[in-house]
N, C-alpha and C positions, 0 to 999 in steps of 0.2 A: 380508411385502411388503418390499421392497427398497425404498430411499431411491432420486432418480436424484441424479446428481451437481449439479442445482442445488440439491434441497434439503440436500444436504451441506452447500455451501459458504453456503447460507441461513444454518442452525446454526452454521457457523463463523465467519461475519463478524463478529460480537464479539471474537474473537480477531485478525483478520488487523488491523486498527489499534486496537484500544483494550487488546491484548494486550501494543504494543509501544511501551513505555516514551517514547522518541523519537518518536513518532509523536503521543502524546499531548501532550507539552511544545510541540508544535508545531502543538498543533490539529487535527490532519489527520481529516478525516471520511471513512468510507469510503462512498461515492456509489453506487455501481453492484458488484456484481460475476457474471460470467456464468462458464462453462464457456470459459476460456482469455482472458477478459480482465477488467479494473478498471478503476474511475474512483473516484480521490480528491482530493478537494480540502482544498486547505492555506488559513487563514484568512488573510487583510491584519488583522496584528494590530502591537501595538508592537514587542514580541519579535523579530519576526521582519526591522523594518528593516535595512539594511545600509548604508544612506547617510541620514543625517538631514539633512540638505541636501534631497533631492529626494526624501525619502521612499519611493525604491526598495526591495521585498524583496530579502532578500541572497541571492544565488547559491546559497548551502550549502542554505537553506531547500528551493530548486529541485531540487534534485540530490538530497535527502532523499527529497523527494515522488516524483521520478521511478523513483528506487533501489525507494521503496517500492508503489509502483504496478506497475510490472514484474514486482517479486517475486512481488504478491499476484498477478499476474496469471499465472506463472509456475505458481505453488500452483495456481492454477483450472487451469491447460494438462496439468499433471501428475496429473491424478486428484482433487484435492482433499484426497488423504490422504498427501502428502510434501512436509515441510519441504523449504527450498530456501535456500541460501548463493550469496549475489552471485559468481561466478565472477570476471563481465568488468563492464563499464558505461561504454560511450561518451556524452557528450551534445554536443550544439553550441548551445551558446548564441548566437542570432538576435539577442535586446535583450532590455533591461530591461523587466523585467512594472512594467504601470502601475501607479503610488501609486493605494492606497485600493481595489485592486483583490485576490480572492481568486486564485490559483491553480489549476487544476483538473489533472489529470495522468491522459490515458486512455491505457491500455496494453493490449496486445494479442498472445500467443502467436502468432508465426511457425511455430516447430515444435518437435519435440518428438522428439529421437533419444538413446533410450536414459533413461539419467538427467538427461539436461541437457535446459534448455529455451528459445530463442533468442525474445525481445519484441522489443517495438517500441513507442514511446511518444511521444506529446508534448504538452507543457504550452502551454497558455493561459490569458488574461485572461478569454474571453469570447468570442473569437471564433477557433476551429480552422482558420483558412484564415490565421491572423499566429499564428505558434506563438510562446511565450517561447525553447523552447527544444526537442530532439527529443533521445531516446535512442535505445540499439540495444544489449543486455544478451543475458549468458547466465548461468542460471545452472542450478545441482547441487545435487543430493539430497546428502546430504552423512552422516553418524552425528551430529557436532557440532549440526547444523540439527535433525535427529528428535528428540534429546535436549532441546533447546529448546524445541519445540514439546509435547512432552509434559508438559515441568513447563508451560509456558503452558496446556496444555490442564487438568491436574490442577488451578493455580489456578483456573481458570475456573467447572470443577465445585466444588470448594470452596466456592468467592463464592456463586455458585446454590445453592445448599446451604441457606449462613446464609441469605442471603435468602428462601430459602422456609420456611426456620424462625421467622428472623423476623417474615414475614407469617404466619405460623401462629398466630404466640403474641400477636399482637396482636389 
């Protein structure tokens, strides 16, 4: 019996943010993900202020989540089974996402020619109709990105591994 590609990417959603080093310093959960699109949300945490005055998330946080939204979402447009490296990444920041407020960044496969995969995305507070900010990315299968991805995928099984041995042995 053949997997379909949701429960592929079911299986790999431990990998698409908690695989990636950055993503976890930053909190980021991965929300949603379907066949060509993602939703991740990044915490209102102290870390991530940018203005202690008005307690603004700082921009770089935004541009993280959105870079990383795209991609994962990029990964779901492409089959599920090819790494992908940020090509391009436009965004427009609209305003500052509100103090004490989380993040959320849904992104969504435009198309899909050849190796490259062209998203679309944008972040909010809380409500999708006042975006923080909106992207428009492409990105490539890459060797560099595969290579990546397979030592990520190896730790992965690893981890599972101990863990099922150490639940064995206890």
């Amino acid at each position: 019996m053949s997997d379909t590609l949701q429960d592929k990417l079911d299986t790999l959603a431990g990998l698409l943010v908690d695989g990636s080093p950055h993503a976890v310093a930053l909190g980021m959960k991965l929300v949603r993900v379907s066949p060509g699109e993602a939703v991740i949300r990044a915490p209102y945490q102290a870390e991530s202020i940018g203005d202690p005055e008005t307690g603004v998330m700082h921009g770089g946080v935004v541009t993280a989540l959105l870079d990383h939204a795209c991609g994962t979402a990029a990964f779901a447009g492409l089959g599920g089974d090819q790494a992908v490296a940020t090509l391009d990444l436009r965004l427009d920041y609209m305003r500052p996402a509100k103090p004490g407020c989380d993040v959320i960044a849904e992104a969504r496969t435009i198309k899909v020619s050849g190796l490259i995969a062209f998203v679309s995305a944008i972040a909010h507070d809380g409500d999708q109709n006042d975006p923080v900010a909106t992207a428009h990315a492409a990105f490539m299968v890459t060797k560099a990105s595969q290579a990546a991805a397979e030592r990520a995928r190896a730790e992965v099984e690893q981890h599972m591994a101990s863990e099922k041995a150490g639940g064995a042995a206890s």
